[in-house]
Backbone as a ProteinNet text record, in pm:
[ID]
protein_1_A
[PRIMARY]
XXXXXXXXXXXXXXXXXXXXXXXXXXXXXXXXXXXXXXXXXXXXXXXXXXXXXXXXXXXXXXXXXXXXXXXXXXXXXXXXXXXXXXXXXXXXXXXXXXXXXXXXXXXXXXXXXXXXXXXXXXXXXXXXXXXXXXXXXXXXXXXXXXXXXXXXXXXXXXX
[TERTIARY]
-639.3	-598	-718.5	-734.9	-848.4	-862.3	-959.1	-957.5	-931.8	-816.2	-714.3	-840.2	-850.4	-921	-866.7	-855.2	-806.2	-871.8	-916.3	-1005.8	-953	-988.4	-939.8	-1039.7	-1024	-1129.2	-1237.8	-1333.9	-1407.1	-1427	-1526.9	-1570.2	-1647.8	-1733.7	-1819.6	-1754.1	-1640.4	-1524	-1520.8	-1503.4	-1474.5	-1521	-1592.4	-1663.9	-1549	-1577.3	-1506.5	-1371.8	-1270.6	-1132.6	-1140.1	-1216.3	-1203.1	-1202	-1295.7	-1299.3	-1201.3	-1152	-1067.1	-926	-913.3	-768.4	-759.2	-861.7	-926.1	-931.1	-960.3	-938.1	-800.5	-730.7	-596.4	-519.3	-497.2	-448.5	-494.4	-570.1	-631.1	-518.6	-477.8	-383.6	-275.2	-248.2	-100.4	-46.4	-103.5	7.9	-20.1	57.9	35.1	-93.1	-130.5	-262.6	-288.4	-130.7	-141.4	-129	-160.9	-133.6	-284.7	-260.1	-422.7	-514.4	-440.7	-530.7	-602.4	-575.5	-710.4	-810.3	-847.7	-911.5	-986.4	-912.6	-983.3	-1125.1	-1188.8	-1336.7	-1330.6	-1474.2	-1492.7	-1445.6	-1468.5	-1464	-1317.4	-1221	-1071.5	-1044.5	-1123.5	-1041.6	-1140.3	-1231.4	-1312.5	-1209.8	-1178.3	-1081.3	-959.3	-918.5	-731.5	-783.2	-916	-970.5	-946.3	-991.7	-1056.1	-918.8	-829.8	-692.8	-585.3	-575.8	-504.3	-549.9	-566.3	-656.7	-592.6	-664.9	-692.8	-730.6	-681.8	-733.3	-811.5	-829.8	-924.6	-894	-831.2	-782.1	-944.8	-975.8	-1083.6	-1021.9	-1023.7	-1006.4	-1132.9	-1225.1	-1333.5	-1422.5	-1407.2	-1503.5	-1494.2	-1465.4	-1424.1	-1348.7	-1373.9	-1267.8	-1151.3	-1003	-904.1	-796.7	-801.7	-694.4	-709.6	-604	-675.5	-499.8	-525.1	-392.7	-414.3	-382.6	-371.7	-277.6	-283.2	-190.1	-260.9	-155.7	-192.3	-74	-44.9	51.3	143.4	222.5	346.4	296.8	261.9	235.8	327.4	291.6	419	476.1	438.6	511.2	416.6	318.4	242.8	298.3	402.2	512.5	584.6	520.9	548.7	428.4	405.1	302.2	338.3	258.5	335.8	166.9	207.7	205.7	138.5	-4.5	-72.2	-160.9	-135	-237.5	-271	-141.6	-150.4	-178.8	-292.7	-283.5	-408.2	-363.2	-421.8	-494.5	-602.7	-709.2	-585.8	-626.3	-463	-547.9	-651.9	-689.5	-601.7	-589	-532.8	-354.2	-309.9	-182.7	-68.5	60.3	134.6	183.1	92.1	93.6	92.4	169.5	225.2	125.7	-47	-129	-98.6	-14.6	50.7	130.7	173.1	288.1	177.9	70.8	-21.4	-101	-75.7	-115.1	-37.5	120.2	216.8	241.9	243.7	256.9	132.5	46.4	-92.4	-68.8	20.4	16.9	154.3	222.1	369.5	317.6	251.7	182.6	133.1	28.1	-86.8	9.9	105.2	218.5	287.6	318.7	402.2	311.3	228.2	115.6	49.1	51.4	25.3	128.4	251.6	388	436.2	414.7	467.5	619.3	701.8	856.9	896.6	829.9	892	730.7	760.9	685.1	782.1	702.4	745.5	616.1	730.9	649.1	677.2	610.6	620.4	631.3	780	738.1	741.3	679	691.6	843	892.2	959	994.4	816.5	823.7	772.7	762.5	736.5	890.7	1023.8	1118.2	1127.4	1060.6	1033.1	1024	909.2	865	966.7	1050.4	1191.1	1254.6	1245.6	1304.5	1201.1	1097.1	961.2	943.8	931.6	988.7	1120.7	1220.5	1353.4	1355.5	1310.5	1279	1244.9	1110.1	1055.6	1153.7	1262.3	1359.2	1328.3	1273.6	1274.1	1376.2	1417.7	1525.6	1545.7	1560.6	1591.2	1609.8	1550.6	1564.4	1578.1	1639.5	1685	1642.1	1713.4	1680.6	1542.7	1451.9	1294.2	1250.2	1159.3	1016.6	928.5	818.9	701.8	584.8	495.4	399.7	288.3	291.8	126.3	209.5	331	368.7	279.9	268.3	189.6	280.7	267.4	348.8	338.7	252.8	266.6	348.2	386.9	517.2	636.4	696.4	861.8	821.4	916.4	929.8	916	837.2	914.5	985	1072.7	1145.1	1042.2	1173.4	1105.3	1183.2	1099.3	1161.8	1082.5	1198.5	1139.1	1198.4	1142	1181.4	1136.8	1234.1	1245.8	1180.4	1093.9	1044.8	1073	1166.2	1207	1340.3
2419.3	2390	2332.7	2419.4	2319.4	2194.6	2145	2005.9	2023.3	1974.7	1960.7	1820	1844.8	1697.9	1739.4	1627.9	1644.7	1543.6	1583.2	1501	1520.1	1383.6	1409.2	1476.3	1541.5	1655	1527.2	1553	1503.7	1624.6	1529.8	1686	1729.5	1735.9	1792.4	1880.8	1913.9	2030.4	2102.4	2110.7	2230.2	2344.4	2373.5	2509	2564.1	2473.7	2502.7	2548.2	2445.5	2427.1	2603	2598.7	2752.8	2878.9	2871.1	2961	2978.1	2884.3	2889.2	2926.4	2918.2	2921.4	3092.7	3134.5	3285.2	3343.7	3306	3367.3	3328.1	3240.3	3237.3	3317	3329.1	3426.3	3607.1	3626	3760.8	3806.5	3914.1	4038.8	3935.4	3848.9	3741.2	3758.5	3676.2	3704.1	3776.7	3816.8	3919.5	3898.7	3994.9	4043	3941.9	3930	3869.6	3676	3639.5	3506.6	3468.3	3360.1	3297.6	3193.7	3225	3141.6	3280.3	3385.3	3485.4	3458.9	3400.8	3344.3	3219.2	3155.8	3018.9	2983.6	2884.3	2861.3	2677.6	2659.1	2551.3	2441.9	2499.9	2407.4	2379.7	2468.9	2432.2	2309.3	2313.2	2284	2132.5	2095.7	2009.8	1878.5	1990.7	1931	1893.1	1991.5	1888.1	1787.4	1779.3	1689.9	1512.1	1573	1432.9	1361.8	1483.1	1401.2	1348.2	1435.4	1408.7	1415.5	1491.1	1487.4	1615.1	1645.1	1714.1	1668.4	1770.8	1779.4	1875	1845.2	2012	1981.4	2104.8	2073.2	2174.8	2148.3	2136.9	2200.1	2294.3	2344	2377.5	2285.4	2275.5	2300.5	2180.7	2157.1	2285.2	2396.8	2497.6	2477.2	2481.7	2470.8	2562.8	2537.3	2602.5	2655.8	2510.1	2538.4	2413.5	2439.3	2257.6	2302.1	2191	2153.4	2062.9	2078.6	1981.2	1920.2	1833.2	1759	1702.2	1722.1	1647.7	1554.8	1478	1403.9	1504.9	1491.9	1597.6	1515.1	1552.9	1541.2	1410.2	1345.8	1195.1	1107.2	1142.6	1079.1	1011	977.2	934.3	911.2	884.6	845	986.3	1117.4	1260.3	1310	1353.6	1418.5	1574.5	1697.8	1813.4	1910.9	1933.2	2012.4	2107.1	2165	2287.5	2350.5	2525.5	2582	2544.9	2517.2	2500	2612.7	2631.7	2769	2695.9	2822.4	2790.7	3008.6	2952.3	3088.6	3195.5	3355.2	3424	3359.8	3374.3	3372	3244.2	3172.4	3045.1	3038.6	3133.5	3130.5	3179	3077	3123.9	3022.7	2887.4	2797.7	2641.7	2684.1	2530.5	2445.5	2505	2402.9	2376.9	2445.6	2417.6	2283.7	2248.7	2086.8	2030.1	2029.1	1930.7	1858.7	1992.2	1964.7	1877.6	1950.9	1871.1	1749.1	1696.7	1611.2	1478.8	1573.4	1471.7	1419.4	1514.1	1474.2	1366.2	1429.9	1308.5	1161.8	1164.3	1071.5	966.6	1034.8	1016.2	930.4	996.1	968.2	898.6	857	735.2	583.1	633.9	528.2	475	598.7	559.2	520.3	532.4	488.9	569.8	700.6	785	833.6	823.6	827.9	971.4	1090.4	1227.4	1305.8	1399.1	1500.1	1687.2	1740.8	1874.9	1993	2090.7	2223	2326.1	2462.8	2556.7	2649	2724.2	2862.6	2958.7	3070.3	3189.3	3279.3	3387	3422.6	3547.5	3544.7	3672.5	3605.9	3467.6	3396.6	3318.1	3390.1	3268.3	3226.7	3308	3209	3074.4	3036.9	2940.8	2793.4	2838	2758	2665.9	2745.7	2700.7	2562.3	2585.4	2527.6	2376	2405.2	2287.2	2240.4	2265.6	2205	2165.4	2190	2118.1	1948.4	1974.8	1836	1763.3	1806.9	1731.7	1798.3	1815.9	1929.3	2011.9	1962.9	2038.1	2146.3	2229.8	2310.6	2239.6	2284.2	2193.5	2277.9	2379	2475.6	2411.2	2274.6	2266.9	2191.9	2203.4	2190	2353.4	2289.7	2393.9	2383.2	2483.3	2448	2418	2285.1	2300.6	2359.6	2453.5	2534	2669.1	2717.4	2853.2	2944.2	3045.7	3156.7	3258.5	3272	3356.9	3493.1	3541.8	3654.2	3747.3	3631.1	3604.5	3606	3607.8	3550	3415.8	3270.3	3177.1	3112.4	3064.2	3037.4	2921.2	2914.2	2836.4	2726.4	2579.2	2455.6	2370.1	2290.9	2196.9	2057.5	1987.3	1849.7	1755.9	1637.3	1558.9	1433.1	1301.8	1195.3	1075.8	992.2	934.4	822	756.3	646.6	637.7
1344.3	1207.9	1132.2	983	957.4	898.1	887.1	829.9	672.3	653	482	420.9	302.6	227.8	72.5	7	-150.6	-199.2	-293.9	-411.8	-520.2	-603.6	-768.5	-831	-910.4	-1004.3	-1069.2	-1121.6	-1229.2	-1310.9	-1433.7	-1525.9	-1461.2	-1371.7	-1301.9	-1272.8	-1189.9	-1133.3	-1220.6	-1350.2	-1424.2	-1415.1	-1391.7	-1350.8	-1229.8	-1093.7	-978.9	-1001.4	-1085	-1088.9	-1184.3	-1285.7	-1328.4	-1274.1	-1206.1	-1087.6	-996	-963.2	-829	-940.4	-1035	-1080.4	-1120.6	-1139.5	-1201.2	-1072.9	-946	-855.4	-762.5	-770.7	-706.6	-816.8	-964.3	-1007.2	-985.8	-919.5	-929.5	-883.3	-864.1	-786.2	-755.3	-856.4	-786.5	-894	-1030.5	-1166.2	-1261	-1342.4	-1446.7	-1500.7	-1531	-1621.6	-1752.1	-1818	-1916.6	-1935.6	-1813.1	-1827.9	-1824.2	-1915.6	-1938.7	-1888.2	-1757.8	-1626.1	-1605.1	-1619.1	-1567.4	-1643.2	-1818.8	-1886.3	-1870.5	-1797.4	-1768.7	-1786.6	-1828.9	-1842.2	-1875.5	-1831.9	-1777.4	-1898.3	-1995.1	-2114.4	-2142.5	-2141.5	-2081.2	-1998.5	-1897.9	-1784.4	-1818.1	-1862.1	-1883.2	-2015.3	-2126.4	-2229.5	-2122.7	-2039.6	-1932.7	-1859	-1810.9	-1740	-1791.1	-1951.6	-2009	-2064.2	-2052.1	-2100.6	-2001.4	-1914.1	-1741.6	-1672.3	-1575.6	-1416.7	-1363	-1217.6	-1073.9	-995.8	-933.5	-776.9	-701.9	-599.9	-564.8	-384.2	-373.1	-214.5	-81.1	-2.7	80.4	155.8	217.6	353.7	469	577.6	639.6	531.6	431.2	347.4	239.9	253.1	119.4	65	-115.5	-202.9	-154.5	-160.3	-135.2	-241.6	-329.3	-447.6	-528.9	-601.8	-704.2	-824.7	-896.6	-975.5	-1028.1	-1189.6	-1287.4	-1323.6	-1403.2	-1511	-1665	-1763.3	-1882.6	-1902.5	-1996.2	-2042.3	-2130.3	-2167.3	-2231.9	-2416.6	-2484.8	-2610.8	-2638.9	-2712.4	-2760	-2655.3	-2528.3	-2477.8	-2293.9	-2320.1	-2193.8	-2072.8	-2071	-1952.5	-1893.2	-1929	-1870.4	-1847.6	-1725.3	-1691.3	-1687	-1733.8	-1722.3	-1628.8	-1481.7	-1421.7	-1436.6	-1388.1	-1440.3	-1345.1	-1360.9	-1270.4	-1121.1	-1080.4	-884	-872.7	-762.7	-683.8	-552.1	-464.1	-373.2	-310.9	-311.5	-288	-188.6	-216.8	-81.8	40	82.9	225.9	277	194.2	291	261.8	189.8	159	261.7	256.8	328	468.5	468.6	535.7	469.6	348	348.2	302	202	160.2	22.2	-37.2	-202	-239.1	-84.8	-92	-46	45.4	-31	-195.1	-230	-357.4	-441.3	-431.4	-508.6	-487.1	-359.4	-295.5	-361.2	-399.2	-392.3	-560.2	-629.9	-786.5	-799.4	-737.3	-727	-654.7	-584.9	-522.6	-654.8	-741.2	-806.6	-935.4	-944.4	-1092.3	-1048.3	-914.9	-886.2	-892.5	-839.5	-875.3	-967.2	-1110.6	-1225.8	-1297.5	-1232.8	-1301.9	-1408	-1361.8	-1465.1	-1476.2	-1512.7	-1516.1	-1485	-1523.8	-1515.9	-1474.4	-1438.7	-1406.5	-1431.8	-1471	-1557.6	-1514.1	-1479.3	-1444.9	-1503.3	-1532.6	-1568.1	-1453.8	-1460.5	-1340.8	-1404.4	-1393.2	-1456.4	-1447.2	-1525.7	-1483.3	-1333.8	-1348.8	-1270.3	-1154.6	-1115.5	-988.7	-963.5	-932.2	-940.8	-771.8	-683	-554.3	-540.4	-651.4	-668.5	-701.9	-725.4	-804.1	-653.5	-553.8	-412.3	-352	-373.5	-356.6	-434.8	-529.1	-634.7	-629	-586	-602.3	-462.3	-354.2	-228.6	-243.3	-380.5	-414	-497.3	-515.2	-590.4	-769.1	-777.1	-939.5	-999	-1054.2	-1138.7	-1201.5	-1250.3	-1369.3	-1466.8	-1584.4	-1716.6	-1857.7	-1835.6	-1934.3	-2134.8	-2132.9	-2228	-2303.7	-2203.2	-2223.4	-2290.5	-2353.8	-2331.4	-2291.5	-2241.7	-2129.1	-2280.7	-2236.6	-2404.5	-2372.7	-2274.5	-2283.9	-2287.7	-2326	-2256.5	-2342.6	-2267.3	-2353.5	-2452.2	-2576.7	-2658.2	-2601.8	-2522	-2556.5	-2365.7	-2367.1	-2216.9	-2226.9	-2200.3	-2140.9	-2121.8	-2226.4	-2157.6	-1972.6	-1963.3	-1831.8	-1786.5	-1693.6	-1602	-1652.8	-1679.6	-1643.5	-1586.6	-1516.2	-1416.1	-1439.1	-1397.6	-1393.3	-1251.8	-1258	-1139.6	-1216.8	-1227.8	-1245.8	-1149.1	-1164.4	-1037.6	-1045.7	-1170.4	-1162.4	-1146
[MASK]
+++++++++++++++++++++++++++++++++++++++++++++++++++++++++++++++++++++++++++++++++++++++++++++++++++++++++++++++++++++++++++++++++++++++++++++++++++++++++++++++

């Protein structure tokens, strides 16, 4: 098994976290979602407002996952761009990740946490509602892309 390590992003990561999100989306989600776009200066602006992570597998980047605050309301953190590279997919290194942000928001005392699933990923729904995440029908996701199908949002309460 290899050696798992997770780090919080800096701006230095941006480059990395771009990359890796441009390549865990390759041949996984639609064409039209705008993590295939990703660039450093993105991910540099979510940096300076919320945080990451960047998960290590024998020292190789593996996957990484953000958060920003939910607009108005600092006490919601909303969930962004988990992925984890295919080579390592399929063994359970994605609940490290989640694990590492629920962690991170209990500690910063953040009251809610909020995700976006796509519609055309609803696997993903089983995965998250494991972590206690809800369905939240009457949310909207605040990064969704217009030129998508809404997607699925979920939340989980940590207080």
């Amino acid at each position: 098994m290899p050696d798992l390590t997770i780090r919080e992003a800096g701006q230095a990561d941006a480059a990395l976290i771009a990359d890796l999100t441009r390549q865990c989306w390759a041949n996984k989600v639609a064409s039209s979602s705008s993590g295939h776009r990703e660039n450093a200066e993105q991910v540099e602006t979510e940096l300076a407002h919320g945080g990451g992570f960047i998960m290590y597998l024998d020292d190789v980047p593996a996957g990484s996952v953000r958060w920003l605050p939910v607009d108005m309301d600092a006490s919601i953190w909303e969930m962004r761009r988990m992925g984890v590279l295919p080579a390592f997919r399929g063994q359970g290194y994605s609940e490290h990740l989640l694990e590492a942000v629920i962690l991170a928001a209990q500690t910063a005392g953040i009251e809610e946490l909020r995700l976006g699933v796509r519609i055309d990923q609803p696997r993903l729904l089983d995965l998250y509602a494991a972590y206690e995440f809800e369905l939240a029908p009457e949310l909207d996701y605040a990064h969704a892309n217009p030129a998508e199908p809404k997607p699925y949002v979920m939340r989980r309460f940590l207080r």
